[in-house]
N, C-alpha and C positions, 0 to 999 in steps of 0.2 A: 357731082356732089363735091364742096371744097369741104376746107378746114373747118371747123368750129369757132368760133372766138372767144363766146364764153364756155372754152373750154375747162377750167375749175371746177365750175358747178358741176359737171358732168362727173368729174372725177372720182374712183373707183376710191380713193383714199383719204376722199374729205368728208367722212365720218370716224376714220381713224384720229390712232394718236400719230399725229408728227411729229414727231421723233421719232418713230420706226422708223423713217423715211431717212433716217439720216445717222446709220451705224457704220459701225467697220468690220471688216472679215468675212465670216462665213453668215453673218445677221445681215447680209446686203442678200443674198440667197432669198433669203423671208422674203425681206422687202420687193425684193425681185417680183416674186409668186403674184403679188396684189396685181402689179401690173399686167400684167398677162392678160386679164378680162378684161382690164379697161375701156371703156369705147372712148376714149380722147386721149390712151397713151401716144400716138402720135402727134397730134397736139404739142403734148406736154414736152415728149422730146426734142420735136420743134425749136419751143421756147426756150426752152435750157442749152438746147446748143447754139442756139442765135444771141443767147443773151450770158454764155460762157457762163453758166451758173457752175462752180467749182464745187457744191458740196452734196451731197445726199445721191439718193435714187430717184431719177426722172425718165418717164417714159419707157422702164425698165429696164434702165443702162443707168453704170456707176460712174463716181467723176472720170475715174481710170479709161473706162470702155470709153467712156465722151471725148477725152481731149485725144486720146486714140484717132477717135474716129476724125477728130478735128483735124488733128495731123495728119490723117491721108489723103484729107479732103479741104488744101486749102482753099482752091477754089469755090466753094459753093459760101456765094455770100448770105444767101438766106435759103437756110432748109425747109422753114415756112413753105414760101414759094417753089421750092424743088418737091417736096412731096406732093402741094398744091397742083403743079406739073404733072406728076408723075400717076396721079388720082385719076385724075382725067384722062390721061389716056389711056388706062388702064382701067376701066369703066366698072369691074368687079370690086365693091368696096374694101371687104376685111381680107381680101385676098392681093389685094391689091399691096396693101398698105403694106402685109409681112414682104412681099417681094419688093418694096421701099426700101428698107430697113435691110433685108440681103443684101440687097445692091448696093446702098449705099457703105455699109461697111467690108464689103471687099475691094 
């Protein structure tokens, strides 16, 4: 199973207000929460870190957590494709994906 594309539509927080999605301090916590259920928070992290989105809460990491992760990882030219990767051979879907997201941020 790969990525999604139209992953938006899917999204845990497009019936929300957006602007929650895009606080500061301990209101990114909130924001955080939504994502957790998501079934296209990967997806979403994806794209925000492929396409250096600088503001809000995507895929349940904040700009801080992202460019973080950016700087540890300059190598990975698209996380798209590295998770895309990483699904596949890892054939267990939602179990799969949190041990994406481990690895990839250490």
């Amino acid at each position: 199973m790969g990525m999604i594309t139209d992953w938006p539509s899917l999204a845990a927080c497009q019936n929300g207000d957006p602007d929650a999605l895009f606080v500061q301090g301990a209101e990114q916590n909130v924001a955080k929460r939504i994502c957790r259920s998501c079934p296209v928070r990967y997806e979403c992290l994806a794209d925000a870190l492929d396409n250096r989105i600088e503001f809000g809460v995507w895929g349940g990491m904040t700009e801080r957590e992202r460019r973080a992760l950016l700087r540890r990882h300059p190598q990975v030219t698209s996380w798209r494709k590295m998770f895309e990767a990483a699904m596949k051979k890892n054939s267990k879907d939602k179990a799969a994906k949190d041990k994406i997201l481990v690895s990839a941020s250490n």
